[in-house]
C-alpha positions as CSV (number, residue, x, y, z in Angstrom):
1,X,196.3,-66.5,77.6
2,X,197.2,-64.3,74.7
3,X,194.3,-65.6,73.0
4,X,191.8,-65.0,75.6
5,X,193.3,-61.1,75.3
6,X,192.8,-61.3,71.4
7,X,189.8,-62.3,71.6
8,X,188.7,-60.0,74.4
9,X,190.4,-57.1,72.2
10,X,188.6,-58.3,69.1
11,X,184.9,-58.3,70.9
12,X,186.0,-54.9,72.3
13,X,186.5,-53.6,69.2
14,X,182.8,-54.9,67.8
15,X,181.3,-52.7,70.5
16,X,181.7,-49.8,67.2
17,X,180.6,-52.0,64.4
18,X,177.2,-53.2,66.2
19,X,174.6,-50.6,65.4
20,X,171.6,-52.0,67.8
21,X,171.2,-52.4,71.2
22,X,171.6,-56.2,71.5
23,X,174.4,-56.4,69.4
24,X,176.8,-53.8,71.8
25,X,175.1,-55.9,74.7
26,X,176.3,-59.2,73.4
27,X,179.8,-57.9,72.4
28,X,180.2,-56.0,76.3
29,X,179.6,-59.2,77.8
30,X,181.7,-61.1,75.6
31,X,184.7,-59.1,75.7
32,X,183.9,-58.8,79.4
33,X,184.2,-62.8,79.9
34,X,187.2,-62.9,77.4
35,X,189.4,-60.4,79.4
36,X,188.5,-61.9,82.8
37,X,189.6,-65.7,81.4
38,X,192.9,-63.6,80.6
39,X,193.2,-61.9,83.6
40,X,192.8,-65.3,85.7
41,X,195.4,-67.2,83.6
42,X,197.7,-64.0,83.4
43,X,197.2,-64.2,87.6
44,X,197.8,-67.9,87.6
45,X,200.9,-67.8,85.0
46,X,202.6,-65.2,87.4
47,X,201.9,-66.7,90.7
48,X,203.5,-70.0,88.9
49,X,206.5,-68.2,88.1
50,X,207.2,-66.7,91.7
51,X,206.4,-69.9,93.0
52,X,208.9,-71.7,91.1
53,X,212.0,-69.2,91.8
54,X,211.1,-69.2,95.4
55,X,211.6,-72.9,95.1
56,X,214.4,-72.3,92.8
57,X,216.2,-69.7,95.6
58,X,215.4,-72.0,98.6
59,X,216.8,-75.1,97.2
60,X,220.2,-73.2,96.2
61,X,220.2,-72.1,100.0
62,X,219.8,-75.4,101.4
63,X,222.3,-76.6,99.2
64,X,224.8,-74.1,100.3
65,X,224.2,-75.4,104.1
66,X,224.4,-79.1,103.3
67,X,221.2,-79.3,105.4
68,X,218.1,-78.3,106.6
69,X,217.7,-74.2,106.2
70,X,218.6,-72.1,109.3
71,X,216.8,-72.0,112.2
72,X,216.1,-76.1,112.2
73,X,217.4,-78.0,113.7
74,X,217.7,-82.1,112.7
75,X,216.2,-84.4,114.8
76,X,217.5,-86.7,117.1
């Protein structure tokens, strides 16, 4: 992840050192795909991380009921 945002910052910053027009094109659509590859895993690494301390929470509350979580009830 923090590479794709180097690298994305890096082809950003060649946008000034390209003098023609196919040059700035490349570097815009470079940079372009670099930041999007970080913004997926940035999105991907978060959700991760919510996911796991919701499990994290819920299994401490069923563990503090010695059963299933409120509002089920076991079956018969």
């Amino acid at each position: 992840m923090v590479m794709f945002f180097v690298l994305g910052l890096l082809g950003f910053a060649a946008h000034g050192l390209n003098d023609g027009r196919e040059g700035f094109v490349l570097a815009s659509i470079v940079s372009g795909v670099f930041f999007a590859c970080f913004l997926i895993l940035f999105a991907v690494y978060w959700i991760g991380y919510l996911l796991k301390g919701h499990a994290i929470w819920q299994a401490e509350r069923q563990a503090e009921s010695d059963g299933p979580s409120t509002g089920q009830r076991p079956q018969d």
